[in-house]
MMTF fields as JSON, N, C-alpha, C and O atoms, coordinates in Angstrom:
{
  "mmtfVersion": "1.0.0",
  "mmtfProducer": "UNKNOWN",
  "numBonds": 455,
  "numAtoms": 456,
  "numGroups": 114,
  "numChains": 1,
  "numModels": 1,
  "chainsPerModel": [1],
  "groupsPerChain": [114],
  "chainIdList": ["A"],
  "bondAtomList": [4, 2, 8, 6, 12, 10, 16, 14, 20, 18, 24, 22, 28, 26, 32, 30, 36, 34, 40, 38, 44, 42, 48, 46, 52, 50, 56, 54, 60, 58, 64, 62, 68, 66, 72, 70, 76, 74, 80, 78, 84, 82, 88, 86, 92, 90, 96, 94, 100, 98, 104, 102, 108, 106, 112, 110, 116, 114, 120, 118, 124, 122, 128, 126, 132, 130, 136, 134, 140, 138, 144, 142, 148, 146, 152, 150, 156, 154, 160, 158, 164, 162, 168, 166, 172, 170, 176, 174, 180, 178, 184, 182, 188, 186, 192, 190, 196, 194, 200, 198, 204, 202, 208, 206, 212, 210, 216, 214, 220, 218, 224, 222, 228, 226, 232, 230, 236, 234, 240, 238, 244, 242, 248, 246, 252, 250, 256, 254, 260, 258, 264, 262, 268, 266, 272, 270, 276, 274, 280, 278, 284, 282, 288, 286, 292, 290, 296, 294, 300, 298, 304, 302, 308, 306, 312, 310, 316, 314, 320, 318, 324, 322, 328, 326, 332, 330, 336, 334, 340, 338, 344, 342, 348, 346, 352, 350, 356, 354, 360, 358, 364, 362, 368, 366, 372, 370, 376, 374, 380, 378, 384, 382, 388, 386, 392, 390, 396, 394, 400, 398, 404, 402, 408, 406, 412, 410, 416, 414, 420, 418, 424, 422, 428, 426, 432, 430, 436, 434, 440, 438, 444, 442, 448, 446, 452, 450],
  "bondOrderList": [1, 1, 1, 1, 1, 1, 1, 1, 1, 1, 1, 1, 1, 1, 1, 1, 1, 1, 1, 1, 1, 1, 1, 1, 1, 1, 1, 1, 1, 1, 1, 1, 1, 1, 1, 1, 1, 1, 1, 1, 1, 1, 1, 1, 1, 1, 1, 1, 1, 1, 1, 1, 1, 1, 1, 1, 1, 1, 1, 1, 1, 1, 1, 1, 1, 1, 1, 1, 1, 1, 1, 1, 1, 1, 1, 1, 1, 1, 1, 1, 1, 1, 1, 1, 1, 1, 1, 1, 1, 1, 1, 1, 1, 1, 1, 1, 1, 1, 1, 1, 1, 1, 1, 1, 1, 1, 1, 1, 1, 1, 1, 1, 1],
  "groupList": [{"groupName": "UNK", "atomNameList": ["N", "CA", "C", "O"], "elementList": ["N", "C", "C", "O"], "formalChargeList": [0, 0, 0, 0], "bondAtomList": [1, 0, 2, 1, 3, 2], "bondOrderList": [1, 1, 2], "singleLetterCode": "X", "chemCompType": "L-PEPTIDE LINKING"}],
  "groupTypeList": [0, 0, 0, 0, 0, 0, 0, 0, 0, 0, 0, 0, 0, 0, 0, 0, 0, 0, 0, 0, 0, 0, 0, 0, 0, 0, 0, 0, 0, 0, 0, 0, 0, 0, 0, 0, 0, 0, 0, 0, 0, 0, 0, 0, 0, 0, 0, 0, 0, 0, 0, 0, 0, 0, 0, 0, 0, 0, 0, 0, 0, 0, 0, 0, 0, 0, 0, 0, 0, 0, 0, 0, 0, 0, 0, 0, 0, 0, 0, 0, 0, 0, 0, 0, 0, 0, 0, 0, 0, 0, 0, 0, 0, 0, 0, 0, 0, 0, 0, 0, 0, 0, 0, 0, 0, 0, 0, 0, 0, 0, 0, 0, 0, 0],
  "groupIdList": [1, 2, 3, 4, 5, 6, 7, 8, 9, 10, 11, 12, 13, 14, 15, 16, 17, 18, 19, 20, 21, 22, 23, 24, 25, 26, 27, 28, 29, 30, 31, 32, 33, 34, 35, 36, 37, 38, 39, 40, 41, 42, 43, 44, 45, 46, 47, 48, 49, 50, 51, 52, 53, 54, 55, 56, 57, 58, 59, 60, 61, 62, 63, 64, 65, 66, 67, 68, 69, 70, 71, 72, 73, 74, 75, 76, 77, 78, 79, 80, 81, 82, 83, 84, 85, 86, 87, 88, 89, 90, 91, 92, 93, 94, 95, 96, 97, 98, 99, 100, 101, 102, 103, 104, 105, 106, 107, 108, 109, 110, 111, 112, 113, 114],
  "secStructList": [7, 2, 2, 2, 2, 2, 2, 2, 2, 2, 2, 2, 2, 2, 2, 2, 6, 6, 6, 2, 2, 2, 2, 2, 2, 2, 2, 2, 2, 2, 2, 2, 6, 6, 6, 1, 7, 6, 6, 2, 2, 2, 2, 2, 2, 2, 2, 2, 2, 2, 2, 2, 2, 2, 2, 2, 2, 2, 2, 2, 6, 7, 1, 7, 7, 1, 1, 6, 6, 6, 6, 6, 2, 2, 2, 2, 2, 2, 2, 2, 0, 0, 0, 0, 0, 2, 2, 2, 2, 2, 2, 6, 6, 6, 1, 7, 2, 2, 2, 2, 2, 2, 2, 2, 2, 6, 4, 4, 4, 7, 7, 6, 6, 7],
  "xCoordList": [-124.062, -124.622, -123.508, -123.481, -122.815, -121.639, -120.325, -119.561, -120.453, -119.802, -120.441, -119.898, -121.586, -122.562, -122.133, -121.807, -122.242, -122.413, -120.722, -120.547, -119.579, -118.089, -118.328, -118.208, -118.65, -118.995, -119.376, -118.801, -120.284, -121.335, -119.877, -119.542, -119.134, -118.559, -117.147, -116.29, -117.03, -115.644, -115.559, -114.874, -116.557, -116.714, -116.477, -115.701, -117.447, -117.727, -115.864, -115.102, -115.612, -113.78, -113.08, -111.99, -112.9, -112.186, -112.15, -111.027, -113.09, -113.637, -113.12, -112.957, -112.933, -112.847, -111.239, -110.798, -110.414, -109.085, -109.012, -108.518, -109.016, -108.701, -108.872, -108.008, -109.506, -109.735, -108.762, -107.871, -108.601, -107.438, -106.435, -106.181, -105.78, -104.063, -104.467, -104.017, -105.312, -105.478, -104.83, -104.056, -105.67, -105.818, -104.51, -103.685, -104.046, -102.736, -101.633, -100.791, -101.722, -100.473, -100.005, -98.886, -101.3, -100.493, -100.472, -100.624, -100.355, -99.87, -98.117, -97.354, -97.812, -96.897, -95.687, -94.475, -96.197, -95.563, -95.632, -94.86, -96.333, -96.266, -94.989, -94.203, -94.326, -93.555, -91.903, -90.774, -92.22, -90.869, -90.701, -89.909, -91.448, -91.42, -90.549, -90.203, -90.334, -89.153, -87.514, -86.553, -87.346, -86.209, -85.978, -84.929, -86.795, -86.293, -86.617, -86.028, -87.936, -88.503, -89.634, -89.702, -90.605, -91.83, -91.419, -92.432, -90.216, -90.14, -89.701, -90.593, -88.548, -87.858, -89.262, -89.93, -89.757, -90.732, -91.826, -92.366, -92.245, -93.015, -92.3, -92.866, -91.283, -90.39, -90.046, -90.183, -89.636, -89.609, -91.462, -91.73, -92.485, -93.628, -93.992, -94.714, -93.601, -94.058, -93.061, -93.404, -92.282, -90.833, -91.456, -91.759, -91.618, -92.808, -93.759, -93.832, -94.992, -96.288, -95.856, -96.321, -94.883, -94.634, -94.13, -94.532, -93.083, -92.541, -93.47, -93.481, -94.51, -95.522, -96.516, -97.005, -96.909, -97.885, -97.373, -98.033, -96.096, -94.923, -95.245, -95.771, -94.966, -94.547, -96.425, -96.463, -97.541, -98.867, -99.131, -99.988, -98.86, -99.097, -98.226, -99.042, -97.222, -96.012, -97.016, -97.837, -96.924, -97.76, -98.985, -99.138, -99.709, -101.374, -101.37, -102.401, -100.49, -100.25, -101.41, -102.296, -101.636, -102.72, -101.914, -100.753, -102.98, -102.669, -102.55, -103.064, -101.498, -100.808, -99.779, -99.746, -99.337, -98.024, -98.38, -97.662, -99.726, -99.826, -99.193, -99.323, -98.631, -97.619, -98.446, -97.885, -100.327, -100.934, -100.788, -100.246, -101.328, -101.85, -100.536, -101.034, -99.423, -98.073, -98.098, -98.245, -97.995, -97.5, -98.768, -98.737, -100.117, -101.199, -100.969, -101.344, -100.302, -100.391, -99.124, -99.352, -97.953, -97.07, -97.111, -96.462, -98.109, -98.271, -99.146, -98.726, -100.111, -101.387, -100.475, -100.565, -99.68, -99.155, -97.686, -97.155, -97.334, -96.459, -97.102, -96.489, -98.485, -98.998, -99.677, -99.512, -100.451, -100.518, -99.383, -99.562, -98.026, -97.311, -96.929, -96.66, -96.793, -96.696, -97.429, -97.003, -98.422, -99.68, -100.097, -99.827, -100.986, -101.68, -101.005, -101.058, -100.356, -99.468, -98.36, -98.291, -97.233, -96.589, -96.991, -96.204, -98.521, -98.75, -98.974, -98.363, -100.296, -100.841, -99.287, -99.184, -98.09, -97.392, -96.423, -95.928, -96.207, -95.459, -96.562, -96.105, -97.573, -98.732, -98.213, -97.859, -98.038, -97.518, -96.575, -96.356, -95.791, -94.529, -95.158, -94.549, -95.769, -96.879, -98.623, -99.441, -98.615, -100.044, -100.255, -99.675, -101.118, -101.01, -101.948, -102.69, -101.519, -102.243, -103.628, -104.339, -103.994, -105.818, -106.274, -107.397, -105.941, -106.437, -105.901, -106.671, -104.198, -104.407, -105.156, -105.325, -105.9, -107.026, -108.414, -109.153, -108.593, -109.87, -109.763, -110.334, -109.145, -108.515, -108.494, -108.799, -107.949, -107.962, -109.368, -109.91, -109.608, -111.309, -111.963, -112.437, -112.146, -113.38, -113.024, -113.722, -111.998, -111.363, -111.933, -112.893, -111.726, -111.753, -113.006, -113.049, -114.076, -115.42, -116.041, -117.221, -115.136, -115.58, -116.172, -115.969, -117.029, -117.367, -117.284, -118.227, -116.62, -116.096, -116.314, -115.465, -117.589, -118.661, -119.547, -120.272, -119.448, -120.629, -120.404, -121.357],
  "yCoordList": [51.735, 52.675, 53.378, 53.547, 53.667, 54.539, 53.231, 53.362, 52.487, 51.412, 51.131, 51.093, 50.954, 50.327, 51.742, 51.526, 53.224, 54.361, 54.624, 55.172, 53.865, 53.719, 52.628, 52.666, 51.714, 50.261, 51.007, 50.857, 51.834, 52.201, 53.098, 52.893, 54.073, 54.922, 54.416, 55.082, 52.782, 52.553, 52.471, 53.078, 51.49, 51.666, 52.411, 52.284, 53.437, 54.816, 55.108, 55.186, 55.208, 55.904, 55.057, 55.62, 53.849, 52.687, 53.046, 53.298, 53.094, 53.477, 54.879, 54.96, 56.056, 57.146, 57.332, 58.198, 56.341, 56.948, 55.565, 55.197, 54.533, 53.608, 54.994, 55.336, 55.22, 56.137, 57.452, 57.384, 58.185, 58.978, 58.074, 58.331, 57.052, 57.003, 56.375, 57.023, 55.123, 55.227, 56.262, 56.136, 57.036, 58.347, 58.793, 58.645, 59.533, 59.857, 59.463, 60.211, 57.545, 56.953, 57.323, 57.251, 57.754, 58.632, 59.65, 59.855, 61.075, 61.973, 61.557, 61.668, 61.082, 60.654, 59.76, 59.974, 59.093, 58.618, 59.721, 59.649, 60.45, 61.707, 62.202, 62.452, 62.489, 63.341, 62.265, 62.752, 60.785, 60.22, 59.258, 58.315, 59.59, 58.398, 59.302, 58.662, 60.974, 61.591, 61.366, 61.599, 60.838, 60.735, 59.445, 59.226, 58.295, 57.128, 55.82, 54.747, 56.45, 55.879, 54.73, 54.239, 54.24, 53.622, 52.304, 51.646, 51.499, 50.236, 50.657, 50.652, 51.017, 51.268, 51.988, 51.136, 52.963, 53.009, 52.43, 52.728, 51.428, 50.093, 49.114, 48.503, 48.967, 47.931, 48.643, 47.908, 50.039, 50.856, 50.204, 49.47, 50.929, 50.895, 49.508, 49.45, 48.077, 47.134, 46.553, 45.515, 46.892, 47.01, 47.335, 46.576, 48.872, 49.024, 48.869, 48.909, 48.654, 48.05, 46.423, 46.052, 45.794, 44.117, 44.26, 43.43, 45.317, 45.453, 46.041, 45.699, 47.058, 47.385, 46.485, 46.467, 45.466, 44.598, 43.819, 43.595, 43.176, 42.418, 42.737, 41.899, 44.106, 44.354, 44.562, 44.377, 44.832, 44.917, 43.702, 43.598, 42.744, 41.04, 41.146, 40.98, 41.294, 40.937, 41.212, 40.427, 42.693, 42.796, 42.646, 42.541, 42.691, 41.833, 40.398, 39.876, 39.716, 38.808, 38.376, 37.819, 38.467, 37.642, 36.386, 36.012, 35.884, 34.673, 34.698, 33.871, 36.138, 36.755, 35.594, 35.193, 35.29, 34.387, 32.677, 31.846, 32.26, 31.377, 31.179, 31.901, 30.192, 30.181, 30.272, 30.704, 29.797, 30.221, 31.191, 31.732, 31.747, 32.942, 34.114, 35.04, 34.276, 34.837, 34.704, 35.705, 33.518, 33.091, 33.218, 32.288, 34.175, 34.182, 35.765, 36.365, 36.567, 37.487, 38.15, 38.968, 37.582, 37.923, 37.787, 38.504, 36.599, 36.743, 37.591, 38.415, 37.776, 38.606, 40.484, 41.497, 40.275, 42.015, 42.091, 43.112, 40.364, 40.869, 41.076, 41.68, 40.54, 40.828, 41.748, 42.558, 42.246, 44.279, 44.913, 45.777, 44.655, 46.161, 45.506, 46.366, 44.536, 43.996, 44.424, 44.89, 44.209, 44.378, 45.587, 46.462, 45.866, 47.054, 48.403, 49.118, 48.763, 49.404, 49.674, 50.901, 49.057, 49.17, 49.774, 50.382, 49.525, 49.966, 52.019, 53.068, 51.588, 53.172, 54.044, 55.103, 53.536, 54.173, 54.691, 55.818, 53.508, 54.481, 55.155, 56.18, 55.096, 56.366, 57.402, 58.359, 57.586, 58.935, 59.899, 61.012, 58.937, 59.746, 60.516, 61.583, 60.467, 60.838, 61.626, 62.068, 61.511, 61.845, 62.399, 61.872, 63.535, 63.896, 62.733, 61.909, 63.077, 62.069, 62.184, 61.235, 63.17, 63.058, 62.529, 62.033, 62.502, 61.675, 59.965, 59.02, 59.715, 58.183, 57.62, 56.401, 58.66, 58.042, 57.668, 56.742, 58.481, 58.617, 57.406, 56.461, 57.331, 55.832, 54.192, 53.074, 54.753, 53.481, 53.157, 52.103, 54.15, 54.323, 53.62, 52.589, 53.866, 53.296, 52.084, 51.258, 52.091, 50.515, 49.561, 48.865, 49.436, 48.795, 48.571, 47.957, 48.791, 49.082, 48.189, 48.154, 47.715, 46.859, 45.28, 44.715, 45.095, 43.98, 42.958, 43.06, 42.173, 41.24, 39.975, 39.132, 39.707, 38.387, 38.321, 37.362, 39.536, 39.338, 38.506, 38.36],
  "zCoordList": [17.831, 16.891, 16.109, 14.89, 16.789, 16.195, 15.472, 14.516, 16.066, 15.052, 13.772, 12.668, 14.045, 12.538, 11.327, 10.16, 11.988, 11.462, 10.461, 9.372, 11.555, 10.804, 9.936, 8.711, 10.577, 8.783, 7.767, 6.689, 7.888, 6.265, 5.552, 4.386, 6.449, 5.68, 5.269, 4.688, 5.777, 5.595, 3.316, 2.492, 3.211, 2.028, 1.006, 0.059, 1.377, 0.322, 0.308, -0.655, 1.676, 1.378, 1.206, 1.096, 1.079, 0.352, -1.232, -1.67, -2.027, -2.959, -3.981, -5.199, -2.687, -2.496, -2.803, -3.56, -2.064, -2.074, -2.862, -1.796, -3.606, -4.399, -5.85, -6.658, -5.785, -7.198, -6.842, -7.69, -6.308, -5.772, -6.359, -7.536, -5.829, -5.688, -7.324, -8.269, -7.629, -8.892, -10.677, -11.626, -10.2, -11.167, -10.934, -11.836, -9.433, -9.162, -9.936, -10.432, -10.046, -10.784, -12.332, -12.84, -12.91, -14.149, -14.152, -15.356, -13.48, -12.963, -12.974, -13.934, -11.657, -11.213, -12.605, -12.627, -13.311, -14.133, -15.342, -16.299, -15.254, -16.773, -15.958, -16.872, -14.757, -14.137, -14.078, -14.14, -13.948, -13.889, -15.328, -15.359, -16.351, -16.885, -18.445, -19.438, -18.293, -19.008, -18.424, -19.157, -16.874, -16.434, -16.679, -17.285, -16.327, -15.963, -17.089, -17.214, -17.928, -18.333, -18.097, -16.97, -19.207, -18.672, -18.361, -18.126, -18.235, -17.81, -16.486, -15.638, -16.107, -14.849, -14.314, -13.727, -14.325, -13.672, -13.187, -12.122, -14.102, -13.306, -12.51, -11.603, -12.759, -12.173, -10.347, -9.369, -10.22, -8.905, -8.288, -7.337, -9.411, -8.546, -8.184, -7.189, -8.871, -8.349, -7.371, -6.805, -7.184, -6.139, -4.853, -3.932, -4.986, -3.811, -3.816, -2.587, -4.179, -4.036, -3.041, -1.963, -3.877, -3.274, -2.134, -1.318, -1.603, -0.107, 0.597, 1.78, 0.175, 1.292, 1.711, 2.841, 0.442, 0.906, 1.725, 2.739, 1.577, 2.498, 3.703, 4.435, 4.157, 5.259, 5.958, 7.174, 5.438, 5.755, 5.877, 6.754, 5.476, 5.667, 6.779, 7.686, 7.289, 8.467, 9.23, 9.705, 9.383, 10.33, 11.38, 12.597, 10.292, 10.469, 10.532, 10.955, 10.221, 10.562, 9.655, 10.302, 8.448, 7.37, 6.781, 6.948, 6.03, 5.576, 4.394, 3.642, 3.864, 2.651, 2.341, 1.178, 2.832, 3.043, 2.921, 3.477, 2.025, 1.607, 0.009, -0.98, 0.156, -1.311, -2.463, -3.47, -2.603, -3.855, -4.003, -4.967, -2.892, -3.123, -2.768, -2.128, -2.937, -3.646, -4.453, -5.155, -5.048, -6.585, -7.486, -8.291, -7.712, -8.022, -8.047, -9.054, -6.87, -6.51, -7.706, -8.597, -7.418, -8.34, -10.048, -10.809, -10.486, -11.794, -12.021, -12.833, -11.711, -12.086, -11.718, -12.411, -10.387, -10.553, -11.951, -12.388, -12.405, -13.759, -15.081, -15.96, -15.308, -16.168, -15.834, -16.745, -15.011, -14.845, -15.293, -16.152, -14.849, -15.295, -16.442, -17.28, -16.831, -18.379, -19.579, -20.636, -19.25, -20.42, -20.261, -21.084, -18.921, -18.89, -18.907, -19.907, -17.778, -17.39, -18.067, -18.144, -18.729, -19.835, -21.163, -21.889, -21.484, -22.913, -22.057, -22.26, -21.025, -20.462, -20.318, -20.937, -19.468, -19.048, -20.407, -20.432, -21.72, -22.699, -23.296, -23.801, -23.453, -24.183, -23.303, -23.991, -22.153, -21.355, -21.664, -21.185, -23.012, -23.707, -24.862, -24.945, -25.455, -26.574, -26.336, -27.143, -24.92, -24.497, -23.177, -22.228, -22.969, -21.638, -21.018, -21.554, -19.295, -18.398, -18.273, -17.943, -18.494, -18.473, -19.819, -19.74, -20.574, -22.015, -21.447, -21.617, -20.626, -20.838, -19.884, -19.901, -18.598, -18.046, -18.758, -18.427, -19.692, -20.557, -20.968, -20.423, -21.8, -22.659, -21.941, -22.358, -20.622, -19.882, -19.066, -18.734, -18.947, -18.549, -19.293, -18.815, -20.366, -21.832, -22.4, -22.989, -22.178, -23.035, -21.405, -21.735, -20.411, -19.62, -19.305, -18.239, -19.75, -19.815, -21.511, -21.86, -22.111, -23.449, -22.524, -21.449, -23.826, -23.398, -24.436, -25.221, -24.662, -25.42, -25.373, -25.664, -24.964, -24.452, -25.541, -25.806, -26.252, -27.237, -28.794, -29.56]
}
C-alpha cells in the first residue's frame, strides 16, 4: 500500500524539480554569463551535466554505456547548447531571465506541422 502510495508521488516530483533546476538554469547563467560569458558557460554546464551522468551510469550500473546511445546522447546534448541554449543564454546579455523563460516557453510550444 505504501509502495503503490510512493509510485503515484514519484512522478508529480520528477516533474516538480525537472521544472525547478530547469527555470533555475537561467537565473544562474544571468549571474555567470557577465564573467565568463555565454559560450564558456555552456561548455562548464555540459562538462558537468556529461560527468554526472557518467558517474550515475557507473554507478547504477545502466546500460548508459551503449555506444548508440552515447553517441545519440552527445549529439543531441551539442545541438542543445548549440542551437537552443546558445541563442537563450546570449539573449541573457540583453534581457532579464524571467522574460528569456517567457520566450523559451512560447516559442517551444509552436507548431510547425501546419
Amino acid at each position: 500500500m505504501m509502495k503503490q502510495f510512493l509510485e503515484k508521488l514519484i512522478d508529480p516530483f520528477l516533474v516538480i524539480l525537472f521544472s525547478f533546476i530547469w527555470s533555475s538554469a537561467f537565473i544562474a547563467g544571468a549571474f555567470s554569463i557577465p564573467d565568463l560569458g555565454p559560450y564558456f558557460t555552456l561548455l562548464v554546464r555540459f562538462t558537468l551535466s556529461a560527468v554526472l551522468l557518467f558517474l550515475i551510469a557507473l554507478i547504477s550500473k545502466s546500460y548508459l554505456f551503449d555506444s548508440k546511445t552515447v553517441k545519440t546522447g552527445l549529439i543531441m546534448g551539442l545541438f542543445n547548447n548549440v542551437i537552443y541554449l546558445s541563442c537563450s543564454f546570449t539573449a541573457l546579455r540583453y534581457i532579464s531571465p524571467s522574460w528569456v523563460t517567457i520566450i523559451v516557453i512560447l516559442t517551444g510550444d509552436c507548431n510547425c506541422n501546419n
